[in-house]
C-alpha atoms as one frame of an Amber mdcrd trajectory, in Angstrom:
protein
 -26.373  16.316 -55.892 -26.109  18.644 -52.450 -28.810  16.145 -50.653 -27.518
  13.181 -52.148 -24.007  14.185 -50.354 -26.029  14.741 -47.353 -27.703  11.503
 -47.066 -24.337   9.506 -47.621 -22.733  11.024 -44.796 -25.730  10.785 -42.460
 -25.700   6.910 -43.294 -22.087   6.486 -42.804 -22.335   8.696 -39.025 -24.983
   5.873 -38.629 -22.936   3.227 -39.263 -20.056   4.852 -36.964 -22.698   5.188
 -33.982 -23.525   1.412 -34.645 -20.829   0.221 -34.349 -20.089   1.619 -31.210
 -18.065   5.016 -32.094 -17.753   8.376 -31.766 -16.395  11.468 -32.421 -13.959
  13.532 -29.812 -12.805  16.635 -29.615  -9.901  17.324 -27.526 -10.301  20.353
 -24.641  -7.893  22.041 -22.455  -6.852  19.247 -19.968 -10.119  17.559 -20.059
 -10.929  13.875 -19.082 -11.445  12.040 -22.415 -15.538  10.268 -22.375 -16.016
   7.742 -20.216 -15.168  10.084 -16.818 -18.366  11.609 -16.271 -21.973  11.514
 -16.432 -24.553  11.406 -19.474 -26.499   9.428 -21.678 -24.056   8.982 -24.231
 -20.945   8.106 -22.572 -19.967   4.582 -23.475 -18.923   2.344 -19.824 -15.677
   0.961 -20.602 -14.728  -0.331 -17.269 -11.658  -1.604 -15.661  -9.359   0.008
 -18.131  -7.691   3.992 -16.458 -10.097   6.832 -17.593 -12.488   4.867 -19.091
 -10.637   4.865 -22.468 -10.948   2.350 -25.043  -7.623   2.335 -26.611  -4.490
   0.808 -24.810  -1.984   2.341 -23.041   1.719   1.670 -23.674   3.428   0.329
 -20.891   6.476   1.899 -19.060   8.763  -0.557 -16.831  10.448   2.105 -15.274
  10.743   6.415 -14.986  12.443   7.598 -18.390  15.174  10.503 -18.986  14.292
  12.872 -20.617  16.491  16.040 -22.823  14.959  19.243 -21.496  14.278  20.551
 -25.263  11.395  17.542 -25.408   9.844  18.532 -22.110   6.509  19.355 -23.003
   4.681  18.702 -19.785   5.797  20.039 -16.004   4.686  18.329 -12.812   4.855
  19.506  -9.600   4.401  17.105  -6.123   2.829  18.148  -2.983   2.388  15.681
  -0.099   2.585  15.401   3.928   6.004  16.011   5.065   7.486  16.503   1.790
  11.013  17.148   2.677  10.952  16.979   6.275  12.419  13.032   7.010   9.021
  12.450   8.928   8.556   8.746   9.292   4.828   7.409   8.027   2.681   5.186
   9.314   1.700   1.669   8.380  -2.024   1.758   6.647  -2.938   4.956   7.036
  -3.681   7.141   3.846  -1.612  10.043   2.737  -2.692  12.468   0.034  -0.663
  13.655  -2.784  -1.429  16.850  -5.050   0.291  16.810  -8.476  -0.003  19.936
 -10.387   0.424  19.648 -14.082   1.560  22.443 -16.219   2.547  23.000 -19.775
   1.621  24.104 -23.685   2.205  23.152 -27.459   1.676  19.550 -27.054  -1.591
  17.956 -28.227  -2.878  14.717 -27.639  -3.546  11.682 -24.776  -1.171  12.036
 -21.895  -1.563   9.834 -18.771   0.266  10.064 -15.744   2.183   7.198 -14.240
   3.291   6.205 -11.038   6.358   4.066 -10.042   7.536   2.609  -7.220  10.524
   1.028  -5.462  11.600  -0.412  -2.028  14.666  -0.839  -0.351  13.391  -4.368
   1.037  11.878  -5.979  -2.227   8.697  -4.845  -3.353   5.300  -6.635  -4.606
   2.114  -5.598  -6.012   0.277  -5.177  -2.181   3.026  -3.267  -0.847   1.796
   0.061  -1.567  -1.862   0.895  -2.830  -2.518   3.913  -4.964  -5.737   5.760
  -5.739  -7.101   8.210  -7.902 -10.284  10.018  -9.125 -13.190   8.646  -7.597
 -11.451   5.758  -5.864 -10.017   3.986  -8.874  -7.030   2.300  -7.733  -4.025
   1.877  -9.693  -2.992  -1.502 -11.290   0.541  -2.224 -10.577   2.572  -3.788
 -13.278   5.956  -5.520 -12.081   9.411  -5.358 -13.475  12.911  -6.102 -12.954
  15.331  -3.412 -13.478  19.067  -3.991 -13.113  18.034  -6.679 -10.952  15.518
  -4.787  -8.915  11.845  -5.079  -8.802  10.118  -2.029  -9.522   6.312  -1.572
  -9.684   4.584   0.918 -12.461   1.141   2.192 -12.683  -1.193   4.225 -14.948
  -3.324   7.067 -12.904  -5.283   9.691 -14.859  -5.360   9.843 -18.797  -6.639
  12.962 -20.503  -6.754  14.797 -23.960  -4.299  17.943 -24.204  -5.384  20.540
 -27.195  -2.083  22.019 -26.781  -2.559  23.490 -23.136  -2.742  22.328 -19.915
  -3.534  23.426 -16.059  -4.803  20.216 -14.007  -4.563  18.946 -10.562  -5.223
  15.960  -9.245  -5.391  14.237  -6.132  -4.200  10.458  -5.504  -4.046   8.995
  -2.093  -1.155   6.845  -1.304  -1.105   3.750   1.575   1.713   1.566   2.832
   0.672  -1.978   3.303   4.324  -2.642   4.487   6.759  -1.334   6.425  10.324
  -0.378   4.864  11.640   2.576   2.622   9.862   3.618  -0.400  10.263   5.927
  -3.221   7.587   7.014  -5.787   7.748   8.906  -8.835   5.125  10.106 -11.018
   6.177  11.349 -14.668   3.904  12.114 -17.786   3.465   9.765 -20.856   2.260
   9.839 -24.079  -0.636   7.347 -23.353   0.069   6.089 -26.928   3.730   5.752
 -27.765   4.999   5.625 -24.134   7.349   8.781 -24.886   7.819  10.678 -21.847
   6.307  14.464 -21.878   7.807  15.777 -18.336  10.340  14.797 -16.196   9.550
  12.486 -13.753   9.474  14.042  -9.788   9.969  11.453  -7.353   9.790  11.575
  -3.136  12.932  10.723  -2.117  12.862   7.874   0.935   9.703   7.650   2.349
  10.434   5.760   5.648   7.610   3.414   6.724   9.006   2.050  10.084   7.781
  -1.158  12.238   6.443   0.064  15.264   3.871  -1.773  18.147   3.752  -4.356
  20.537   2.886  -7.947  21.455  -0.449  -7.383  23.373  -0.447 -10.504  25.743
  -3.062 -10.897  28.128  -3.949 -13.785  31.070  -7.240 -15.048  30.610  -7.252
 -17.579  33.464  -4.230 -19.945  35.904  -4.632 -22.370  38.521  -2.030 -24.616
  40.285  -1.662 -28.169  39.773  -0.472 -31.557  40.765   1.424 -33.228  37.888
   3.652 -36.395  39.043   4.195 -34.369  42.872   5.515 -31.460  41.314   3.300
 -28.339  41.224   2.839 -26.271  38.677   1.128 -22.757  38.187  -1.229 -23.415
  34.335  -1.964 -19.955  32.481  -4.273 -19.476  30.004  -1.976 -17.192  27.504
  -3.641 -15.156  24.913  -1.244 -13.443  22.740  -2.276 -10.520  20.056   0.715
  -9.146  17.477   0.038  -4.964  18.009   2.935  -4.893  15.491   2.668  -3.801
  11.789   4.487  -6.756  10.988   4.770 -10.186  11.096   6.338 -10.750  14.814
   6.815 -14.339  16.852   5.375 -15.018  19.662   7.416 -17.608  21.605   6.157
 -19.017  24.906  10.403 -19.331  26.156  10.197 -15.519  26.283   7.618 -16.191
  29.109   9.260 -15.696  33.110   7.524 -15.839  36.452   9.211 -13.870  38.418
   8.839 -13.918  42.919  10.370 -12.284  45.205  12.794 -15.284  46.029  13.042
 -16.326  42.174  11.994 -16.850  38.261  11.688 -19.783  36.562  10.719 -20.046
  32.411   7.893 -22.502  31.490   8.082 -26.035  31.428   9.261 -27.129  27.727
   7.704 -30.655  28.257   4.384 -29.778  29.573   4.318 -26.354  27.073   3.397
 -28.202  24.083   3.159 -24.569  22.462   6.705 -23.671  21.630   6.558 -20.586
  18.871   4.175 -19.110  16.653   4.720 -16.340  13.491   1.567 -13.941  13.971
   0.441 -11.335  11.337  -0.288  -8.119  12.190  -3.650  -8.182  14.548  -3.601
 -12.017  14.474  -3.722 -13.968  17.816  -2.670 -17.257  19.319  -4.084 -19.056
  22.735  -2.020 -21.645  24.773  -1.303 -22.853  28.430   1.696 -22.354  29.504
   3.279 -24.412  32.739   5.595 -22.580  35.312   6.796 -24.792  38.372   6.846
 -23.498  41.715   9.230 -24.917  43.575  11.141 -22.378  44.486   9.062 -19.780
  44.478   7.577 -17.166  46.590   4.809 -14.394  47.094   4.962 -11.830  44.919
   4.275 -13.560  41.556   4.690 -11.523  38.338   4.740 -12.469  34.880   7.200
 -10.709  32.331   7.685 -11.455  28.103  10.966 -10.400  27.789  11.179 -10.328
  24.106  14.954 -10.041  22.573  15.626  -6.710  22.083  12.752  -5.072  23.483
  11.499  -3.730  26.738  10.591  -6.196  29.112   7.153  -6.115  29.032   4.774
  -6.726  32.809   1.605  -8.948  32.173  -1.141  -8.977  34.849  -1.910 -11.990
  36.091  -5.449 -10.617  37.661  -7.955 -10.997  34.974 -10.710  -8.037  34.232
């Protein structure tokens, strides 16, 4: 009877390997199957941690009563606390520490994020592990967009002691706030309070590179004219105009702006490295020696373009 036990439940761990499954055993803050290397790992891609099963979705960071906390996360990143401004597309690292005991089961952390000036999926860009990046999931709260994301996902046997490292990159400029806060990966039920950065001030900063790459004068209908070849480049992290009536030739017995009828190029919206090329017509008359050209921009620092090409 003994053996004939024995072979059933061989058969029936057959069938179960057929079909795909198998058997897990939770550790102490491990990464469930599917996060490293070996033979028998199933490749479940596209889906955070490799796991099979769905996680629940969270709009938004949840309260929390401080008898249910079962998880506690501490954030470490580059001027934490300090007001330092960061910088457009450039990657920052964040270290989040997670503590805690006497829950058991698959937690994943999540990541959410606002911004004062609207917010959409490539606003911000997330990674984690071995440069999985996080899937943002939009929703409107109280009116607001917010964005929410799952990051690592691993099996708790009642303790653990983790860190992990994401690395976080502004795609736009404006003020930001993250917070990350454990889940049950299941339900959706928080496990630790969620620890946010405050404002995270990502501010527009550069310049509109603008560069002569060839002039001559000219004849048109008796009245001369001085034709530059205008290259314009935005340095900005942002979407910036370039607009030929910011243009002035300047002498040391006058100015005059371009010609509006002979500039046929009038304004242009340029993303961030992206460049326009026109020619842009200044009459002489009334001019002297001493020619200099300035783009005096609204609001910024008049800015001196050479007119002697390299």
């Amino acid at each position: 009877m003994k053996r004939t036990n024995a072979l059933l439940a061989l058969a029936a761990a057959t069938v179960l390997i057929g079909a795909g499954m198998w058997a897990m055993f939770p550790g102490k803050g491990e990464d469930l199957p599917g996060d490293g290397d070996g033979p028998d790992v199933p490749d479940v891609p596209n889906v955070p941690g490799n796991l099979t099963d769905p996680i629940a979705k969270v709009p938004h960071a949840a309260e929390i009563d401080e008898k249910d906390v079962r998880l506690h996360l501490e954030l470490d990143y580059s001027g934490q606390g300090t007001g330092e401004e960061y910088a457009w597309n450039e990657a920052y690292e964040f270290a989040l520490r997670t503590s805690g005991s006497g829950w058991e089961g698959r937690a994943v952390i999540k990541v959410f994020a606002e911004r004062e000036e609207s917010i959409g999926a490539k606003c911000v860009i997330v990674t984690y592990g071995d440069g999985v990046r996080a899937a943002w999931d939009d929703h409107v709260v109280h009116g607001v967009i917010h964005l929410s994301a799952d990051t690592v996902v691993w099996i708790s046997n009642g303790t653990d002691n983790r860190t992990d490292l994401l690395s976080v990159l502004f795609n736009r400029t404006g003020t930001f706030t993250l917070t990350f806060q454990a889940f049950d990966a299941d339900t959706g039920e928080p496990l630790s309070a969620p620890v946010s950065t405050g404002k995270m001030v990502v501010p527009a900063t550069g310049e509109m590179d603008i560069r002569v790459l060839g002039m001559e004068e000219k004849v048109i209908e008796n009245d001369t004219y001085l034709v530059v070849l205008i290259n314009a480049t935005n340095g900005w992290n942002v979407h910036r105009s370039m607009d030929a009536a910011y243009l002035v030739l300047s002498s040391d017995k006058g100015e005059t702006l371009v010609d509006e009828n002979l500039t046929t190029f009038t304004t242009q919206v340029l993303g961030p490295g992206q460049s326009t090329q026109f020619l842009a017509y200044f009459p002489m008359e009334g001019l002297g020696d001493g020619l200099e050209l300035i783009y005096a921009e609204p609001e910024q620092p008049p800015a001196v373009v050479p007119l002697e090409q390299d």
